[in-house]
VOGU-3710 file (C-alpha; in Angstrom, 3 decimals, decimal comma):
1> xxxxxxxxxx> 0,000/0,000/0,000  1,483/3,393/-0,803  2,153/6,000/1,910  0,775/9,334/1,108  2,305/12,465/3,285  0,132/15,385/4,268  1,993/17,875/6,399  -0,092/19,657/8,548  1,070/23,451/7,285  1,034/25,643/9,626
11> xxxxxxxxxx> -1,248/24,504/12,955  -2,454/27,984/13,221  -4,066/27,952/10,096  -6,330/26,000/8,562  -4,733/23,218/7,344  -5,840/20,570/10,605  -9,186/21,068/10,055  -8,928/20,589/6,389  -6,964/17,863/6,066  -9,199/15,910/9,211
21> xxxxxxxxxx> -12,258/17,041/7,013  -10,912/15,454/3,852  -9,866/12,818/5,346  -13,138/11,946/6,805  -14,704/12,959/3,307  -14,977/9,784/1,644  -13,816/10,532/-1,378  -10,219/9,846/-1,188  -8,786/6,989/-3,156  -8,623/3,299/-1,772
31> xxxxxxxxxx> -5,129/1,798/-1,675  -2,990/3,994/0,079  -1,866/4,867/3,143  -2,533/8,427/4,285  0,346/10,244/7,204  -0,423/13,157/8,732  2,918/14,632/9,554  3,305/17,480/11,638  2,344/18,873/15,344  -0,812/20,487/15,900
41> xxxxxxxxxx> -0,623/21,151/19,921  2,244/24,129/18,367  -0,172/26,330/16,854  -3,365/28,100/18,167  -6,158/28,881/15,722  -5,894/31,779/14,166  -2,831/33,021/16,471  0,527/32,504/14,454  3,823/32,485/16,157  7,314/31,306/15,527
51> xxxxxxxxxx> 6,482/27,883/17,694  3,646/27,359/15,069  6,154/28,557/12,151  9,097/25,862/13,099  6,012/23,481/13,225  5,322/24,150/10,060  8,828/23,939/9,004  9,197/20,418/11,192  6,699/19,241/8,608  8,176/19,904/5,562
61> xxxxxxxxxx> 12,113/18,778/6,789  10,528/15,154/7,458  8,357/14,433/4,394  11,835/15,461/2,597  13,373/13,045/4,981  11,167/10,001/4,321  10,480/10,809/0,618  14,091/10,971/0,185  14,459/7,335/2,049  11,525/5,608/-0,461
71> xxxxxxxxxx> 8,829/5,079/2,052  6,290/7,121/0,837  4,999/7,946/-3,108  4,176/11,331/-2,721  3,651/14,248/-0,791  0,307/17,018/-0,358  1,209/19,916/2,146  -0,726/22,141/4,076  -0,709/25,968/3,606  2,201/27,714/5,190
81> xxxxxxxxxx> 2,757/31,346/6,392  5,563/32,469/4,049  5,896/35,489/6,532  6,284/33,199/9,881  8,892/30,704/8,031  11,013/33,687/6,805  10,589/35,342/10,440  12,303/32,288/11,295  14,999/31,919/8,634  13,318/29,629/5,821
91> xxxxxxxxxx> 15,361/31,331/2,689  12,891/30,269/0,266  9,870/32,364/-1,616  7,538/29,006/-0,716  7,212/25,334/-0,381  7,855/24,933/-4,602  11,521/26,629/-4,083  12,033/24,681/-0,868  11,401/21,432/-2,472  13,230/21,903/-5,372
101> xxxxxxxxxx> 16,180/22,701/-3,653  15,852/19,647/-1,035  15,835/17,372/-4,119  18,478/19,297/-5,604  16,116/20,244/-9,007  17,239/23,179/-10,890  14,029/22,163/-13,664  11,061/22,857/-11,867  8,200/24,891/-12,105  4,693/25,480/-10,831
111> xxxxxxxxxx> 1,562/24,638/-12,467  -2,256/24,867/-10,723  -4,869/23,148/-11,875  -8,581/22,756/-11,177  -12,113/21,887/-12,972  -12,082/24,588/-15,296  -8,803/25,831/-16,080  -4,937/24,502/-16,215  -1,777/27,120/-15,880  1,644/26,863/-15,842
121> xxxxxxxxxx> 3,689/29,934/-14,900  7,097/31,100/-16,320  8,001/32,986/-13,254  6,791/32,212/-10,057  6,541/34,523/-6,505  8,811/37,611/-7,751  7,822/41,304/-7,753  6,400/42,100/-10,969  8,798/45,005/-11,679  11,494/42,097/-12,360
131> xxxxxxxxxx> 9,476/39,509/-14,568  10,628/41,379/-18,178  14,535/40,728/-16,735  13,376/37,157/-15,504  11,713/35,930/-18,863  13,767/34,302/-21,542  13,604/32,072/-24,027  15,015/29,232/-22,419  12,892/29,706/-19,403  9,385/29,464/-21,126
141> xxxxxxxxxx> 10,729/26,572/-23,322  11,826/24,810/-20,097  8,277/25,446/-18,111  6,027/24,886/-21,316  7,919/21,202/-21,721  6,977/20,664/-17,686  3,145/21,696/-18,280  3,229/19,268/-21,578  4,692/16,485/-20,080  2,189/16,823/-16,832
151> xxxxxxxxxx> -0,790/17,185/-19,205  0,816/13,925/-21,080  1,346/12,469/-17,889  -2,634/12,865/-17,098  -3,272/11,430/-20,645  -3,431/14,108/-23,009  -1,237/12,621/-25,960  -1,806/15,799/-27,762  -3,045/18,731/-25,567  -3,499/22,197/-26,529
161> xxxxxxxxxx> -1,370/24,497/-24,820  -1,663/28,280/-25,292  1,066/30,510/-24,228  -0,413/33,892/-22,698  1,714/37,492/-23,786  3,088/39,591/-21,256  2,147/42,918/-22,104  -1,524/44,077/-23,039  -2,524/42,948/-26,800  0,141/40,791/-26,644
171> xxxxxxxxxx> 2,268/44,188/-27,263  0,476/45,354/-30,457  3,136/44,038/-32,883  5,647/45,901/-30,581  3,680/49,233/-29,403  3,729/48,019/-25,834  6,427/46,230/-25,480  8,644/43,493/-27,673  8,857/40,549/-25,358  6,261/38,795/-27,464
181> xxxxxxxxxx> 8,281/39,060/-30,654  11,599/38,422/-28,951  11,271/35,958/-26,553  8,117/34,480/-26,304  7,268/33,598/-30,207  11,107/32,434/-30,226  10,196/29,807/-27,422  6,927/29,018/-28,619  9,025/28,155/-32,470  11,419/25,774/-30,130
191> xxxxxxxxxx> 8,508/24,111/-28,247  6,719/23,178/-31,315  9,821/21,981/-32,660  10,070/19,504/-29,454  6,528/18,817/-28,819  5,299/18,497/-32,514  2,884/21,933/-32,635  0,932/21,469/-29,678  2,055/25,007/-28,270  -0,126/28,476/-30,089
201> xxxxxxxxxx> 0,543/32,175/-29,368  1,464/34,330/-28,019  -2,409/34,996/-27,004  -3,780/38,320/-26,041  -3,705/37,875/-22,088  -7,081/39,191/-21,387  -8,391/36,648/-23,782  -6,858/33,499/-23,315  -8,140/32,583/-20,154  -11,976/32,317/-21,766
211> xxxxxxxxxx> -10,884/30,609/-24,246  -9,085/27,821/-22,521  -12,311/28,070/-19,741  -14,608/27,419/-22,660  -12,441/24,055/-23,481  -10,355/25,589/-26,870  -7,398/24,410/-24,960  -6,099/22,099/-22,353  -3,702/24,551/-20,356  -2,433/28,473/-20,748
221> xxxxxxxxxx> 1,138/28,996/-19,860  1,036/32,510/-17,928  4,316/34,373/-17,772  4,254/35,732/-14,261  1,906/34,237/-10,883  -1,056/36,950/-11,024  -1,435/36,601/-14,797  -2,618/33,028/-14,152  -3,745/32,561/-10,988  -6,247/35,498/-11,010
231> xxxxxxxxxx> -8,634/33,861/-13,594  -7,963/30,187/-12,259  -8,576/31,560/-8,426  -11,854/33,000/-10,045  -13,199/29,882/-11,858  -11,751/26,885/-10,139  -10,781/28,467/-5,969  -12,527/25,727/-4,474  -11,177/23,071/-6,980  -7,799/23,887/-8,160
241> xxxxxxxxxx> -4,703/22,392/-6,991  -1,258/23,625/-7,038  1,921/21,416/-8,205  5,282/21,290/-8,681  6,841/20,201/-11,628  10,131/18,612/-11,974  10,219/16,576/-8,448  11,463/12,829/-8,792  8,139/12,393/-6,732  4,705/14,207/-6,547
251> xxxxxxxxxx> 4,086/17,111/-4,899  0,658/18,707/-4,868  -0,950/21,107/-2,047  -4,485/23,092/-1,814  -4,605/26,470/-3,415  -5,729/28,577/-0,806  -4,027/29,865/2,241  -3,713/29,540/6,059  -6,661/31,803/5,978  -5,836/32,045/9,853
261> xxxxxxxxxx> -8,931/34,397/10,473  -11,267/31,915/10,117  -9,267/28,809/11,269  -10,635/26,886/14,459  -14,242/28,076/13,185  -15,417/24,779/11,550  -15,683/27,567/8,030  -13,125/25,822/6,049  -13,976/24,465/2,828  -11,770/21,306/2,235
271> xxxxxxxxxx> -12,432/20,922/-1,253  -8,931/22,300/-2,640  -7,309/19,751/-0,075  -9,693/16,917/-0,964  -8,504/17,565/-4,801  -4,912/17,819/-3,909  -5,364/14,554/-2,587  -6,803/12,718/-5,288  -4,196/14,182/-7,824  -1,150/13,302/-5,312
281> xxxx> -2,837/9,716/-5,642  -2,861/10,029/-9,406  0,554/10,810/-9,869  1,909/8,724/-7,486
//
């Protein structure tokens, strides 16, 4: 029977009451073995600290630990405070970056993915004044191969993946900006080159995203984390689920917060942990 991890996120928040909820839900697979990992007497609801922080951080260091040793096929994790684990020295922008690193993967990325929508994201949790610098043609190329090979993975021999612009119009053949012409319709040449045309753009970004909702296309590869996760938060908040691409083993999580101002208050919807779940199950 395969072991599948849940750490607990941060105890303050609501990941407990999630996870217990899902796990009581009914609809998780049969067949494996689900571990809670993680200490939930360090946290009070809704009342973050540094104890409830290195909880959090506890958590994360041993599903690395037992991954790493083969005794477990994947891993879902609670939401963490990014705040409380930097207060306390984590170095990373989240749990994708920390993972990566742990596993020592340099070709990772982050993709979400729920009922309506699927996006992969060229850059992840930077400020948006630096995406332009951080985009290149190599990067897109990399993170559009991750999002086909997940979507192949899932069974989509052929999916559809459209690759969003950056700037409005798609820059208006160049009057708002040439990113489009000289890095993103580069990439988009070398991905259909390795992927045999599956890849179209680059799409107007305030477009794509109805498209793809209305089923024209199987994923949207957004080039910075609001572009994408604003319409998929929209259409698919209770449903999607985030994951990281790249790992030698699954790694999925809810994609909602430690929303600690309602935690402890029975509100918590454990929908996005129930689906993170099933999908961890699916991969692994």
């Amino acid at each position: 029977m395969s072991r599948i991890l849940i750490t607990l996120g941060d105890p303050a928040g609501i990941g407990p009451e999630v996870i217990d909820r899902a796990l009581a839900d009914g609809r998780l697979p049969n067949g494996f073995e689900y571990v809670v990992l993680g200490d939930r007497r360090a946290g009070t609801p809704g009342q973050p600290d540094a104890r409830s922080a290195a909880a959090a951080l506890a958590a994360l260091d041993q599903a690395v630990e037992e991954l790493k040793q083969g005794t477990a096929a994947a891993v879902v994790t609670g939401p963490v405070s990014k705040e409380g684990l930097q207060a306390i020295g984590f170095p990373f922008p989240g749990q994708t970056e920390y993972f990566a690193h742990a596993f020592g993967v340099e070709d990772f990325g982050m993709l979400l993915t729920g009922a309506t929508l699927t996006v992969g994201l060229a850059t992840i949790h930077e400020p948006l004044a630096k995406v332009p610098g951080l985009l290149s043609v190599a990067r897109i190329v990399r993170i559009g191969s991750l999002t086909a090979e997940f979507l192949q993975r899932r069974g989509l021999v052929r999916p559809r993946i459209a690759v969003a612009g950056l700037n409005p119009h798609a820059g208006e053949n160049g009057a708002f900006g040439d990113e489009e012409s000289r890095l993103i319709q580069p990439a988009i040449d070398r991905l259909n080159e390795l992927h045999r045309g599956i890849f179209s753009g680059p799409a107007v970004p305030d477009a794509i995203f109805r498209d793809a909702a209305r089923g024209h296309f199987d994923a949207v590869l957004a080039m910075y984390h609001d572009q994408g996760l604003i319409p998929l938060k929209l259409l698919d908040f209770d449903s999607a689920v985030n994951v990281t691409l790249g790992l030698p083993i699954p790694r999925t999580s809810p994609d909602h917060g430690t929303a600690f101002a309602i935690a402890g208050q029975g509100l918590a919807d454990p929908s996005s942990m129930i689906a993170a779940i099933r999908l961890a199950c699916e991969l692994a």
